[in-house]
Phi, psi and omega in degrees: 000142189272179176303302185310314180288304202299320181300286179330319211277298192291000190264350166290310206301335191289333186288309173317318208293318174267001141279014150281281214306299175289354162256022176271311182322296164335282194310308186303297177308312197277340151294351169264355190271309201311320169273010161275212182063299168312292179326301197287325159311299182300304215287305203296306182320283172345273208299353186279291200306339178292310183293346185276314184283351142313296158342289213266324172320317174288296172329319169278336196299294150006278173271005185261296191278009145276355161276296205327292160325306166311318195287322192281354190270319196282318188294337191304311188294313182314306178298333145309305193313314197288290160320282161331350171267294186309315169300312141336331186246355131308286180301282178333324197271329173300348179262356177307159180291182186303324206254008143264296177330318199291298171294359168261334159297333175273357170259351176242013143290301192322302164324303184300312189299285182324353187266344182246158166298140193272020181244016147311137168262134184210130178282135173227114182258134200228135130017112161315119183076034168258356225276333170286349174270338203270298161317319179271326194287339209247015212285320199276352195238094181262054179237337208247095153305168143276087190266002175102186214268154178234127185274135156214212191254027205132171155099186178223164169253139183233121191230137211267141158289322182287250177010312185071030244228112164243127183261117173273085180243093178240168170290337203291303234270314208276003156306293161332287188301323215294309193307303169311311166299325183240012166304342175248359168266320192272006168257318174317312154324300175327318196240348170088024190245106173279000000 
């Protein structure tokens, strides 16, 4: 064998040997883009679904503070709506005629009175501009003064001198109970709500 076949020979085994090695190289490279690929799939999948589930968090979030909002906008109106009646119904009763005044004022002195012993002395504060009504209900009882004005929209405050014992008959206090009491039937009327 010559210098030349032997030269020939290795220079074939070296060509098999770096064709095995580049194509074991390939393979190992198409197996590594193929599990980038994969990866790179899981990663991209991961990050769609974080954002849908973004997505869809904001979205509630969202729609939770636009009920949140709706809601406070409607207690807001009612609650105007509930003030303006009330405030109506404040204005009627300062505008009743003389002999409903007159009689609701002699019934929730007569009430007031009735909470004391009757040889008490008791001062009575009355509404700017009961004081001539306040005077002719109480002229006939000389246990009872006139003690001067208390604001309210009407009714009297009664107060025992000895005792110290005060009765609160105003139109404001019994508006006030009647109102408390009856406040979820007038919004409801109001609002249409069985």
């Amino acid at each position: 064998m010559s210098l030349e076949t032997v030269a020939e020979e290795i220079r074939k085994e070296a060509e098999e040997t770096a064709e095995a090695i580049r194509q074991d190289a390939e393979e190992q490279a198409e197996d590594i883009v193929s599990a980038a690929e994969s990866e790179a799939e899981d990663i991209v999948s991961a990050a769609e679904a974080e954002v849908e589930r973004e997505i869809d968090q904001l979205r509630e979030q969202e729609l939770s503070s636009a009920k949140l909002e709706a809601k406070h906008e409607r207690m807001s109106a009612r609650r105007e709506a509930l003030d303006d009646v009330r405030d109506r119904v404040e204005s009627r009763i300062a505008d009743l005629d003389a002999d409903q005044r007159r009689e609701l004022t002699e019934s929730l002195l007569s009430d007031s009175l009735a909470e004391f012993a009757e040889d008490e002395q008791l001062a009575v504060h009355h509404a700017p501009g009961d004081a001539d009504l306040i005077e002719d209900l109480v002229s006939e009882r000389p246990n009872v003064a006139v003690a001067g004005e208390y604001d309210c929209l009407g009714g009297v405050v009664v107060e025992s001198e000895s005792s110290r014992v005060r009765v609160k008959n105003t139109f404001d206090s019994v508006l006030e109970d009647v109102w408390a009491d009856e406040l979820k039937q007038i919004s409801n009327r109001l609002f249409d709500e069985q």
